[in-house]
N, C-alpha and C positions, 0 to 999 in steps of 0.2 A: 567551510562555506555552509552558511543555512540559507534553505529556501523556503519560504511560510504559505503558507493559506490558511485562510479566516472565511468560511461563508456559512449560509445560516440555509437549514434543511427544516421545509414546514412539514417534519413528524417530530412525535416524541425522542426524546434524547434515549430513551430506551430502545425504540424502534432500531436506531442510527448504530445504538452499542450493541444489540446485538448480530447485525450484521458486521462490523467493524471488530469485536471480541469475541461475545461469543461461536459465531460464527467462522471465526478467522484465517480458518485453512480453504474457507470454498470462495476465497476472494475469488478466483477464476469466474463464478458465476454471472460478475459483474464488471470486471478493469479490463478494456479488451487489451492490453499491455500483456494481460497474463490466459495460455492459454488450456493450461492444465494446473490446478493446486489439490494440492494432500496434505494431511496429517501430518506430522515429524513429531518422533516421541521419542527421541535419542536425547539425553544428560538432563538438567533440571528442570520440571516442569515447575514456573512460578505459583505460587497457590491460588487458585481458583481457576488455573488458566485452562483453556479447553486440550492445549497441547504442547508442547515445548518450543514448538516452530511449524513452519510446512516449506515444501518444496514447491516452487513455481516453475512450468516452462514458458519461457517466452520467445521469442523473435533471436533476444541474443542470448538465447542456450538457458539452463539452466541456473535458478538460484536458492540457495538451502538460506534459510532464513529462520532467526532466533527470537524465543520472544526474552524482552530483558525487564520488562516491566509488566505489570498487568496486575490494574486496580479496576476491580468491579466495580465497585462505590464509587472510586473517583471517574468511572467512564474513562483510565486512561491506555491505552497498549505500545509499548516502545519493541520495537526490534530493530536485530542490526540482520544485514544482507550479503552472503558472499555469491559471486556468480563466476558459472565457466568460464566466462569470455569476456570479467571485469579487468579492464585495462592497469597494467602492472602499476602504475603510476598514483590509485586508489587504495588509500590504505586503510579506511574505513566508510562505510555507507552503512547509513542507522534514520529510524522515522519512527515518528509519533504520531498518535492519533491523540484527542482529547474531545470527547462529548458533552456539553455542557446542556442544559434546560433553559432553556426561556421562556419556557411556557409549558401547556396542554400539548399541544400539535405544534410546536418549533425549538429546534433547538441551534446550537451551532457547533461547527467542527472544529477545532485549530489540528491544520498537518505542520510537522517541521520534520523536514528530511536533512539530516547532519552528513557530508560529504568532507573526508580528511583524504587531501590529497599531499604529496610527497611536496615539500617547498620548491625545489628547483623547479617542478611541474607548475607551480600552480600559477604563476605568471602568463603560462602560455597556452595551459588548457582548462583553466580554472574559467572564464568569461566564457568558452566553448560547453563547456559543461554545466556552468549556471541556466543558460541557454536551455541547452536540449534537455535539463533533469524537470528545469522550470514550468517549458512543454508537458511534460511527461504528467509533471504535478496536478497541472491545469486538470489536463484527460481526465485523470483518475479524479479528481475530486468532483466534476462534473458527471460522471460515471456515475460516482458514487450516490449525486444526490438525485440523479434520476429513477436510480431503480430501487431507493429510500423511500423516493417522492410516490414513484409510478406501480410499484413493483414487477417492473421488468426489465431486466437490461438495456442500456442508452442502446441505440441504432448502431454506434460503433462496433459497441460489441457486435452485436449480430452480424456487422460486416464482417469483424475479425474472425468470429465464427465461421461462418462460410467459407473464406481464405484459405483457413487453418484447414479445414474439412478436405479441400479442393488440393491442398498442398500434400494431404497425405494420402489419397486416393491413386 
């Protein structure tokens, strides 16, 4: 199953990649989905990449996360995602960014989040999952182009901040 987004961010396409690439292990700063991210520099780093992966904690535990592509030139970054608490029935979850230029000051994103779930599964939690990853997509893409646009974290985040803060207090 893929789930897509297409929206257009009035900064440069450089602006957009390096928070999106170069940037890529402190996505925490901005998706309130994620509430701690690091570095990973365990097996191949792609060439040019800032790091082989990073670790995310979120809501549903942790996730160690690969990168599998990663084209400076082409503004593109693909990884794939394993997580603690990824339900048995997922046998791969993988996403792409791609930043393209449409100008000075705009550019546009395409995300494609690729979901391989088990066939028997996918009948029954396949529309479940479309659903709530779809959600998930929205967030973070809207995340993304706020604190692109604005530079500073959507309000989300800072709710999820706060939460997370109060959770571990």
């Amino acid at each position: 199953m893929q789930i897509k987004q297409q929206f257009t961010i009035n900064v440069s396409a450089d602006k957009v990649w390096e928070i999106l690439g170069r940037q890529y292990a402190q996505v925490s700063e901005w998706a309130s989905a994620v509430h701690a991210s690091q570095e990973r520099n365990s097996g191949v780093i792609p060439q040019n990449a800032p790091c082989s992966g990073r670790i995310c904690e979120t809501d549903l535990g942790g996730f160690k996360e690969t990168i599998t592509q990663y084209d400076e030139r082409g503004k593109v970054v693909s990884y794939t995602a394993q997580g603690d608490k990824m339900p048995f029935f997922v046998k791969n979850l993988a996403n792409t960014w791609k930043v393209t230029p449409l100008g000075k000051d705009q550019s546009r994103v395409d995300m494609c989040m690729e979901i391989s779930i088990l066939p028997v599964f996918n009948l029954v939690m396949g529309p479940m999952m479309r659903m709530q990853m779809g959600g998930v997509s929205k967030k973070v893409t809207e995340e993304l182009q706020h604190f692109a646009e604005k530079g500073v974290p959507h309000p989300r985040k800072l709710a999820a901040q706060q939460k997370y803060r109060l959770k571990l207090a």
